[in-house]
N, C-alpha and C positions, 0 to 999 in steps of 0.2 A: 331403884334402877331408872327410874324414871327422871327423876333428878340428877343423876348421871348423863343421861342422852338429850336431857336439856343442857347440861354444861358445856356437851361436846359440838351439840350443834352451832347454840348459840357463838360458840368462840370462832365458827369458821363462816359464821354470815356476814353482811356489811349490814343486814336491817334485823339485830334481832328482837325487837320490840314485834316484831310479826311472826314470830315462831310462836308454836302451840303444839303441844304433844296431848294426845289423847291416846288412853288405852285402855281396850275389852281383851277380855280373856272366853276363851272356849274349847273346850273338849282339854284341857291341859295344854295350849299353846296361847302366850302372851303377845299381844298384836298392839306396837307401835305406830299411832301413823301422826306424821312430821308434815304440818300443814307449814308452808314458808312463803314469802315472796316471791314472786315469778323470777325474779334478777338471780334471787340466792337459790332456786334449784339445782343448777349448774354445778355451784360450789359445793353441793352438800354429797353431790352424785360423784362429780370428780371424773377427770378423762379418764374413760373404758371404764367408768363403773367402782373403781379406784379407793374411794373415798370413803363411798355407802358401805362398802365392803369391808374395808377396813374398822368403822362403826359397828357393822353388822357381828364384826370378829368381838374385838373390846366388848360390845354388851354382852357377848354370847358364853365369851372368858370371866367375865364378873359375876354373872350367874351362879349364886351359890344354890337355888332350890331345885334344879334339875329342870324346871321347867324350858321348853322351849321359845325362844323369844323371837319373834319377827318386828321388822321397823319398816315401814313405808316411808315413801317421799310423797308426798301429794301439794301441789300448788293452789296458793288462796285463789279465789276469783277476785 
């Protein structure tokens, strides 16, 4: 999954040599967080939320093990 939500990310940034996915899992829920370029947060989020959500949906439909998946947007310093 996780190489999924690299693929999708990566293909909607202009820097994706600066994307990083990390992920912990707890209590039975899968926690994505999507560190990117301060430029390419905008695009990953998309007007009104748009975008993330639509990612948010795609990972959540691919999920074959029932677990629950969550993805963060967090910006590099």
């Amino acid at each position: 999954m996780k190489h999924f939500l690299d693929y999708v990310v990566r293909s909607l940034v202009d820097n994706p040599d600066d994307v990083q996915i990390t992920e912990s899992t707890k209590d039975g829920e899968t926690t994505f967080r999507v560190s990117l370029h301060p430029a390419d947060v905008g695009l990953v989020i998309g007007k009104g939320g748009r975008t993330i959500s639509a990612i948010r949906s795609l990972i959540n439909s691919a999920n074959k093990a029932g677990d629950h998946l969550a993805v963060e947007v967090v910006e590099n310093a």
